[in-house]
MIDO-651495 format. One record per residue (C-alpha): y, x, z; residue number from 1. Coordinates in steps of 0.25 Angstrom, whole numbers, always signed. Each point is the difference from the previous one (the first is absolute). Example, Ala and Ser with C-alpha at 12.3 -4.5 7.8 and 13.67 -1.06 7.14 Angstrom:
2
north = -18 east = +49 up = +31 i = 1
north = +14 east = +6 up = -2 i = 2
This chain:
181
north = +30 east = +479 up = +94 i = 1
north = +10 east = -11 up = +4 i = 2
north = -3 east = -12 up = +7 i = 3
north = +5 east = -12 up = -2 i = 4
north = +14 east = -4 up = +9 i = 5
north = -7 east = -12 up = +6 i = 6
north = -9 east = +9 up = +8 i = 7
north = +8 east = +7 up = +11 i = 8
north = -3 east = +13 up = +8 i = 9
north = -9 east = -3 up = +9 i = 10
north = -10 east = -5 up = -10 i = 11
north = +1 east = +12 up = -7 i = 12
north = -4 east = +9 up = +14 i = 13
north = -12 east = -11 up = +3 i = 14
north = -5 east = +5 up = -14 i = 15
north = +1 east = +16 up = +2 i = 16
north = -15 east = +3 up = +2 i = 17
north = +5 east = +7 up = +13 i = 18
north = +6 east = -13 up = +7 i = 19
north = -7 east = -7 up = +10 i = 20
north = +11 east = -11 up = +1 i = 21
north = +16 east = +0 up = -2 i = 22
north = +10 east = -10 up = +6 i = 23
north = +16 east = -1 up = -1 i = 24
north = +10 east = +3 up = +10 i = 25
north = +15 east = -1 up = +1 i = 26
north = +8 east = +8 up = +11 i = 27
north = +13 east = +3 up = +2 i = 28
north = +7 east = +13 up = -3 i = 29
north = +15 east = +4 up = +2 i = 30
north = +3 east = -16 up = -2 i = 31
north = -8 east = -1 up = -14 i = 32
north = -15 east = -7 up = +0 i = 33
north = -10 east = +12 up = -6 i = 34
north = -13 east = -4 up = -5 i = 35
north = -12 east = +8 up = +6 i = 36
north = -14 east = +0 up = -5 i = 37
north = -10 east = +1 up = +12 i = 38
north = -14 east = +3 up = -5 i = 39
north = -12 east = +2 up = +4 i = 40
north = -9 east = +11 up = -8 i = 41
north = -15 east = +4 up = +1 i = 42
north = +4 east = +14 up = -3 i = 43
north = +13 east = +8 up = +1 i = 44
north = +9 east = -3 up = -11 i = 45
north = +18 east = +7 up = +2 i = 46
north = +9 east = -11 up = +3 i = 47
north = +8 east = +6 up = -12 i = 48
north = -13 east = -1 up = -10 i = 49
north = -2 east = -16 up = +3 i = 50
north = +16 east = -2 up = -3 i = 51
north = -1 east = +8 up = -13 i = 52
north = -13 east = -8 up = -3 i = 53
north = +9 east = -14 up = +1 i = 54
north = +11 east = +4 up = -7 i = 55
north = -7 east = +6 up = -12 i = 56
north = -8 east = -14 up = +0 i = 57
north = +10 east = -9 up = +1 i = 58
north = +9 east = +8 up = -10 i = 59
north = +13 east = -5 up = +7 i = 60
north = -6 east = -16 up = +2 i = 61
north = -4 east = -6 up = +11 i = 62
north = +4 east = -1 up = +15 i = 63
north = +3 east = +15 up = +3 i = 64
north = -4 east = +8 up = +13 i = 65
north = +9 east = +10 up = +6 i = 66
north = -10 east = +8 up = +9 i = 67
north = -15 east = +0 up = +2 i = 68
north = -7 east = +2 up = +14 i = 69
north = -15 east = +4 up = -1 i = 70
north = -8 east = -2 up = +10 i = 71
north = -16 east = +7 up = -1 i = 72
north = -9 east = -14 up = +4 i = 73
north = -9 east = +6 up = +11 i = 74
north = -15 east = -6 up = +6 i = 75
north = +12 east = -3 up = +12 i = 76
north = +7 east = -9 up = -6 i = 77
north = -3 east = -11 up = -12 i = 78
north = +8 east = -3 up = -13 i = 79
north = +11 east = -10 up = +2 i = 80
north = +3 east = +6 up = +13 i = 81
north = +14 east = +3 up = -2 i = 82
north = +6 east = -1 up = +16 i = 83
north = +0 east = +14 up = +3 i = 84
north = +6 east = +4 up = -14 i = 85
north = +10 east = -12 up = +0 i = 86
north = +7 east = +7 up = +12 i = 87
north = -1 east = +15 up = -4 i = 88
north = +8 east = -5 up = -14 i = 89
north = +10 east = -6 up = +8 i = 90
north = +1 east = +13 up = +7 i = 91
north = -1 east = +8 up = -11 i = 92
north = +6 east = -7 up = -12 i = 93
north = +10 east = +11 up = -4 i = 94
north = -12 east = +9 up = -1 i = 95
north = -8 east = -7 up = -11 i = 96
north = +12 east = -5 up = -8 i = 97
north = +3 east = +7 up = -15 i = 98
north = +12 east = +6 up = +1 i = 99
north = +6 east = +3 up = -13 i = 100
north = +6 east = +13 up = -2 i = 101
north = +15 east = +2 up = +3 i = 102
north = +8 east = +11 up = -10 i = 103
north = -2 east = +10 up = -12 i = 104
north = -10 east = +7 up = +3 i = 105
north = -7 east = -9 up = +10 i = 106
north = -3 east = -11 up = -13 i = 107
north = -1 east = +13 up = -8 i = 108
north = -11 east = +7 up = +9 i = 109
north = -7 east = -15 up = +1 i = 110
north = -1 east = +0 up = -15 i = 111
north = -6 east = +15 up = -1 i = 112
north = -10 east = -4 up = +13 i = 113
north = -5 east = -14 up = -9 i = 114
north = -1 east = +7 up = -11 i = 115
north = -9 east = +11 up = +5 i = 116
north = -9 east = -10 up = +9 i = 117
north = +0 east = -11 up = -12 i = 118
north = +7 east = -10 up = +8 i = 119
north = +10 east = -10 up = -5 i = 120
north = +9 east = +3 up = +14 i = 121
north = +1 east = +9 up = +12 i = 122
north = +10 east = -6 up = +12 i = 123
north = +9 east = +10 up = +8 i = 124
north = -10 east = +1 up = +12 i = 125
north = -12 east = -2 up = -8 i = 126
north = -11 east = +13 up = +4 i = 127
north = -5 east = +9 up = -12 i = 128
north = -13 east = +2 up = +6 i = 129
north = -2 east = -17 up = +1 i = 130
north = +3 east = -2 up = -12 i = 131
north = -11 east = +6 up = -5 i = 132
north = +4 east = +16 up = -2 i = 133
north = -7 east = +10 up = +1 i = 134
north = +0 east = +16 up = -2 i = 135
north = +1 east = -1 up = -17 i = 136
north = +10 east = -12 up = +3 i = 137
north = +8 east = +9 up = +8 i = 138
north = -1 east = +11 up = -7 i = 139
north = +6 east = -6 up = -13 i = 140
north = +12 east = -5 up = +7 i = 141
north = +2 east = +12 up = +8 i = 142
north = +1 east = +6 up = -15 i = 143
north = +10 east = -11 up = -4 i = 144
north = +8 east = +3 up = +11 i = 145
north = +1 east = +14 up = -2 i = 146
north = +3 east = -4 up = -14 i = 147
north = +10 east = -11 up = +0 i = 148
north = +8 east = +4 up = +12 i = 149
north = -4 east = +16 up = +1 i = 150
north = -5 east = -2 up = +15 i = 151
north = -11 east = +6 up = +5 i = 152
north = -9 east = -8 up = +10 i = 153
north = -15 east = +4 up = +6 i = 154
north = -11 east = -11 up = +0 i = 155
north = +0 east = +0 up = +15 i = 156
north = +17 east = -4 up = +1 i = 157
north = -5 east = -10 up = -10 i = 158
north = -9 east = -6 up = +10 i = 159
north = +10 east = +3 up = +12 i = 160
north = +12 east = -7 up = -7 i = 161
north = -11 east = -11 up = -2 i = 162
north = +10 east = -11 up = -6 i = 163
north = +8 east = -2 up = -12 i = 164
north = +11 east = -1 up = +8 i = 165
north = -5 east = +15 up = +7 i = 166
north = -2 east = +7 up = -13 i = 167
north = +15 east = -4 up = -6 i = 168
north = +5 east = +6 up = +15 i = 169
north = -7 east = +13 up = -3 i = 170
north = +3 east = +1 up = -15 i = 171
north = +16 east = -3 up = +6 i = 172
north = -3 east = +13 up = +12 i = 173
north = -7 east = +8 up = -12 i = 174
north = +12 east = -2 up = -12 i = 175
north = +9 east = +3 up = +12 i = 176
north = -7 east = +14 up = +4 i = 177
north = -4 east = -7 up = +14 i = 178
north = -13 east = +1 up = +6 i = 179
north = -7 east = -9 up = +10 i = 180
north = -3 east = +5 up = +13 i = 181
């Protein structure tokens, strides 16, 4: 479904049925401005699923997000609270940014990753298991891999490697005859 470009990020994280409330904000990073969605969720919802959820809705319009910070809205603390998250993003900005992938096979391995979790993207440091995979999910790309790049990983180096960025490192050691240690 695409939304029209007049309606930015944020107003389609206020609409997901599991946000609370959603705000904008800038901050700095290695001298660029980067775009961080803090929000506020009555239940857990990955950072990497409510990107993937903007950017499938706004089909490329609109004003685009680089990161998303979730924050779980507690009987502590009430919606529109931000104070407490508006300093954690400024300490941890890199953390929540997307990071595309960077070579061959990191772009290579993203597009194998999206295509068995039905996402439109997968960022270099986004985690298999937020995006939603599971056992079968892992299964099935644990099968492509063995297919496309005759490497043989286990479901538990999988979840250890835990990023993009991770599995392209061990697909690297295993093509190469090196085992982690």
């Amino acid at each position: 479904m695409s939304i029209s470009g007049a309606v930015d990020a944020i107003e389609v994280l206020r609409r997901h049925p599991d946000v609370v409330d959603a705000i904008l904000v800038d901050v700095e990073i290695h001298g660029r401005t980067a775009s961080i969605a803090a929000v506020h969720v009555s239940d857990y919802c990955s950072p990497q699923l409510l990107r993937e959820h903007v950017h499938e809705s706004l089909d490329g319009t609109g004003k685009a997000i680089d990161g998303v910070w979730v924050a779980e809205v507690t009987d502590r603390r009430a919606p529109g609270d931000w104070e407490a998250d508006l300093r954690a993003i400024h300490e941890h900005a890199e953390e929540v940014i997307f990071v595309a992938p960077l070579g061959p096979l990191e772009v290579q391995l993203a597009a194998l990753c999206a295509e068995v979790l039905g996402l439109s993207r997968v960022g270099a440091t986004d985690d298999f298991m937020d995006l939603g995979g599971d056992s079968l999910s892992a299964a099935r790309l644990l099968a492509a891999l063995q297919d496309r790049w005759a490497v043989t990983i286990d479901v538990f180096e999988l979840l250890e490697a835990s990023t993009l960025r991770g599995l392209a490192q061990l697909v690297r050691e295993r093509e190469a005859g090196t085992e982690r240690g």
